[in-house]
Each structure stands twice: as structure tokens, then as C-alpha cells.
Residue, then its C-alpha position, 0 to 999 in steps of 0.5 A: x500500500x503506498x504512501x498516497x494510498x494511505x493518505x487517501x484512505x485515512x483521510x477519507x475515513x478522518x471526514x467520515x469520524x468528524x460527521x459522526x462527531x457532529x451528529x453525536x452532538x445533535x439533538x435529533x439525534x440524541x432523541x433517537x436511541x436506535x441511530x445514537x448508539x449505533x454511531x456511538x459505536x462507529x465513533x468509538x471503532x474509528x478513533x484508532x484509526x484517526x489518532x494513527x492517521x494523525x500520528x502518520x501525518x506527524x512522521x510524514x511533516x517530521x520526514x520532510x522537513x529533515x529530507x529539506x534540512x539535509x538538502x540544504x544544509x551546509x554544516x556537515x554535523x547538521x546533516x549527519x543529525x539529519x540523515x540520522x532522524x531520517x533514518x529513525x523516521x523511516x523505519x518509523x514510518x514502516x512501522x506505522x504503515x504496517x499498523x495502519x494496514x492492520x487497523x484498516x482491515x475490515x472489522x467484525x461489527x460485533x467485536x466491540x460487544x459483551x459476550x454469552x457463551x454456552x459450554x456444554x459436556x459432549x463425548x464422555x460422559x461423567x468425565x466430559x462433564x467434569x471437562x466442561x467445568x474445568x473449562x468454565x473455570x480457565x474462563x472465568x480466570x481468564x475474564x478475572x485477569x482481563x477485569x470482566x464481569x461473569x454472570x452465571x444465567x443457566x447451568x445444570x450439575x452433573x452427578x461428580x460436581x460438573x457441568x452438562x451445560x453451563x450459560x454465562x455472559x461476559x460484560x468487558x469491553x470487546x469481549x465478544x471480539x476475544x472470546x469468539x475465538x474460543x468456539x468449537x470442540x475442546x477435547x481432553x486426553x487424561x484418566x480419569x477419576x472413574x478410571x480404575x485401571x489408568x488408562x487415558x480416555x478422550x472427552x469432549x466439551x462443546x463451546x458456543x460464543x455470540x455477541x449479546x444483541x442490546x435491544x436496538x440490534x433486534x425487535x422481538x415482538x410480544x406475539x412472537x414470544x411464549x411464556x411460562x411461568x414455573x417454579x426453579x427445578x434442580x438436579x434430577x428435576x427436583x422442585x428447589x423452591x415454591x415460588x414460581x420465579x423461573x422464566x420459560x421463553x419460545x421464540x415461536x417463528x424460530x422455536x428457540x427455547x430459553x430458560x432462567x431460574x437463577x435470580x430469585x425475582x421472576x423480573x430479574x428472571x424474565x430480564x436474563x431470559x430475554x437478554x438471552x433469547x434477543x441474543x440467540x435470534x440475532x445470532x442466527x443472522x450473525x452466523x450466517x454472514x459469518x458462514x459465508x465470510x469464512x467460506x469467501x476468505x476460506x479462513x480457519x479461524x472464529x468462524x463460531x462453528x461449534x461443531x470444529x475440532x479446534x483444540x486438544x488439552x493432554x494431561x500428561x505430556x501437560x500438552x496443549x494443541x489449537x489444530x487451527x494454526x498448528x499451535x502446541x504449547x506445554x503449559x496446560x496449567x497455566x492455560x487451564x488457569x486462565x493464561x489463554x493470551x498466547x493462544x488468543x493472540x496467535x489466533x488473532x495474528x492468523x486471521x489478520x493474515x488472511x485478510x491482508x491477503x485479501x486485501x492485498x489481492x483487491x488492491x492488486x486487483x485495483x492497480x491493473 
């Protein structure tokens, strides 16, 4: 991408910023909820994107003076002081080109926003179940380090104290935009403890991760939604208490079924069966864009297909493998406590590296 080019496109988009800056401010705007928040949310996704076009600028003005300086200058010191800021300047300068190339790849709209995810036991058994609670554990580390806040919606509890299925959100910024990565099939390699011989069996745990949908994303109509009231049910469908508090919704046009019994207001109930189900219609939608992108990029990477097997957690050679970029690392301890960043960020550079090759080929399709 050459200098102009750069130019061009970060001017382009520092104009587009200003509007938005103006219409954030205006009253009819303010009055519209739906149109405010989504360019709140424009807004925020370009401030990146100007500050580096404006520190990009600064080293553009810093070069060229120093290029005059040197063109000019008759005092030998001064040009050697001269052509050693033009060299630091432009190295500078590749370096923020190679940023801006980064930022200017095209966003996940979604990214910025909070994340539910649903892990739930698969192949395995009592032992897959136990899986998936270790699972619910390296995540909720995980969001602890990042300073993110986890509230538990829907779980149900295995015999040994794991988890069949366990639904939490995940309120921190750009949350959604780490934690996709984390979708598909997570298999285990360890004995375990109903093992009575020692051999080492395989489980598996399925994880599910979508943005949260906040009520201007989707209008979900009274009409279109079932529900019952009913009393919170524990392992084995036992009655807990006799209030009814718990919240069953069905979303009729897609049969989606939602259910919440933690809190023990049926408000506070209906508020997180609804969050739940707004999120899951919208993500009907939201996988399909993401289903054709990944087929138009070929990418192997945050697809959201829960049905991939993406990683593999060996407990005795303390091993663990993301079969997407071929990742293998030997620190099972401190991924399953939460250090998930190394693998987080291999992923993230993966998949920039298959949108530079697409965007390089339009631009190349572009030049011709």
C-alpha cells in the first residue's frame, strides 16, 4: 500500500469520524436511541484509526522537513543529525504503515460487544462433564485477569460436581471480539477419576460464543414470544423452591427455547431470559454472514462453528494443541488457569493474515 494510498484512505475515513462527531452532538439525534448508539459505536471503532492517521501525518511533516534540512544544509554535523532522524523516521514510518494496514482491515461489527457463551459436556460422559467445568473455570480466570464481569444465567450439575451445560455472559469491553475465538470442540486426553485401571480416555466439551444483541440490534415482538411461568427445578428435576420465579421463553417463528431460574425475582428472571433469547435470534443472522465470510476468505479461524475440532488439552505430556494454526504449547496449567493470551493472540495474528491477503489481492486487483 503506498504512501498516497494511505493518505487517501485515512483521510477519507478522518471526514467520515468528524460527521459522526457532529451528529453525536445533535439533538435529533440524541432523541433517537436506535441511530445514537449505533454511531456511538462507529465513533468509538474509528478513533484508532484517526489518532494513527494523525500520528502518520506527524512522521510524514517530521520526514520532510529533515529530507529539506539535509538538502540544504551546509554544516556537515547538521546533516549527519539529519540523515540520522531520517533514518529513525523511516523505519518509523514502516512501522506505522504496517499498523495502519492492520487497523484498516475490515472489522467484525460485533467485536466491540459483551459476550454469552454456552459450554456444554459432549463425548464422555461423567468425565466430559467434569471437562466442561474445568473449562468454565480457565474462563472465568481468564475474564478475572482481563477485569470482566461473569454472570452465571443457566447451568445444570452433573452427578461428580460438573457441568452438562453451563450459560454465562461476559460484560468487558470487546469481549465478544476475544472470546469468539474460543468456539468449537475442546477435547481432553487424561484418566480419569472413574478410571480404575489408568488408562487415558478422550472427552469432549462443546463451546458456543455470540455477541449479546442490546435491544436496538433486534425487535422481538410480544406475539412472537411464549411464556411460562414455573417454579426453579434442580438436579434430577427436583422442585428447589415454591415460588414460581423461573422464566420459560419460545421464540415461536424460530422455536428457540430459553430458560432462567437463577435470580430469585421472576423480573430479574424474565430480564436474563430475554437478554438471552434477543441474543440467540440475532445470532442466527450473525452466523450466517459469518458462514459465508469464512467460506469467501476460506479462513480457519472464529468462524463460531461449534461443531470444529479446534483444540486438544493432554494431561500428561501437560500438552496443549489449537489444530487451527498448528499451535502446541506445554503449559496446560497455566492455560487451564486462565493464561489463554498466547493462544488468543496467535489466533488473532492468523486471521489478520488472511485478510491482508485479501486485501492485498483487491488492491492488486485495483492497480491493473
Amino acid at each position: 500500500m503506498t504512501e498516497q494510498i494511505i493518505l487517501n484512505k485515512l483521510s477519507g475515513i478522518k471526514e467520515k469520524f468528524d460527521t459522526i462527531e457532529k451528529q453525536l452532538s445533535d439533538q435529533e439525534v440524541i432523541k433517537d436511541q436506535k441511530k445514537f448508539v449505533q454511531l456511538n459505536r462507529e465513533y468509538h471503532n474509528l478513533q484508532p484509526i484517526v489518532k494513527a492517521y494523525e500520528e502518520y501525518k506527524n512522521i510524514l511533516n517530521q520526514l520532510q522537513s529533515a529530507k529539506e534540512i539535509l538538502r540544504e544544509e551546509s554544516d556537515e554535523e547538521m546533516k549527519q543529525m539529519a540523515k540520522e532522524e531520517i533514518e529513525e523516521l523511516t523505519k518509523k514510518k514502516a512501522e506505522m504503515e504496517e499498523e495502519i494496514r492492520v487497523l484498516l482491515l475490515p472489522k467484525d461489527p460485533e467485536d466491540s460487544k459483551n459476550a454469552i457463551v454456552e459450554i456444554r459436556a459432549g463425548t464422555g460422559g461423567e468425565e466430559a462433564a467434569l471437562f466442561a467445568a474445568d473449562l468454565f473455570r480457565m474462563y472465568s480466570k481468564f475474564c478475572e485477569k482481563k477485569g470482566w464481569k461473569i454472570e452465571v444465567t443457566r447451568f445444570t450439575e452433573s452427578d461428580m460436581g460438573g457441568y452438562k451445560e453451563i450459560i454465562f455472559n461476559v460484560k468487558g469491553d470487546g469481549a465478544y471480539g476475544i472470546l469468539k475465538f474460543e468456539s468449537g470442540v475442546h477435547r481432553v486426553q487424561r484418566i480419569p477419576v472413574t478410571e480404575s485401571q489408568g488408562r487415558i480416555h478422550t472427552s469432549a466439551a462443546s463451546v458456543a460464543v455470540f455477541p449479546e444483541a442490546d435491544e436496538f440490534d433486534i425487535e422481538l415482538k410480544p406475539e412472537d414470544i411464549k411464556k411460562e411461568i414455573t417454579t426453579s427445578r434442580g438436579p434430577g428435576g427436583q422442585s428447589v423452591n415454591t415460588t414460581y420465579s423461573a422464566v420459560r421463553l419460545t421464540h415461536i417463528p424460530t422455536g428457540i427455547v430459553v430458560y432462567c431460574q437463577n435470580e430469585r425475582s421472576q423480573l430479574k428472571n424474565l430480564d436474563c431470559a430475554m437478554k438471552e433469547l434477543r441474543a440467540r435470534v440475532y445470532n442466527l443472522e450473525y452466523q450466517k454472514r459469518m458462514q459465508e465470510l469464512a467460506a469467501k476468505r476460506k479462513t480457519m479461524v472464529s468462524t463460531g462453528d461449534r461443531s470444529a475440532k479446534i483444540r486438544t488439552y493432554n494431561f500428561p505430556q501437560s500438552r496443549v494443541t489449537d489444530h487451527r494454526i498448528n499451535l502446541t504449547l506445554y503449559n496446560l496449567n497455566e492455560i487451564l488457569n486462565g493464561d489463554l493470551d498466547p493462544i488468543i493472540e496467535q489466533l488473532q495474528i492468523a486471521e489478520n493474515a488472511e485478510k491482508l491477503k485479501v486485501l492485498e489481492k483487491e488492491e492488486s486487483a485495483i492497480s491493473k
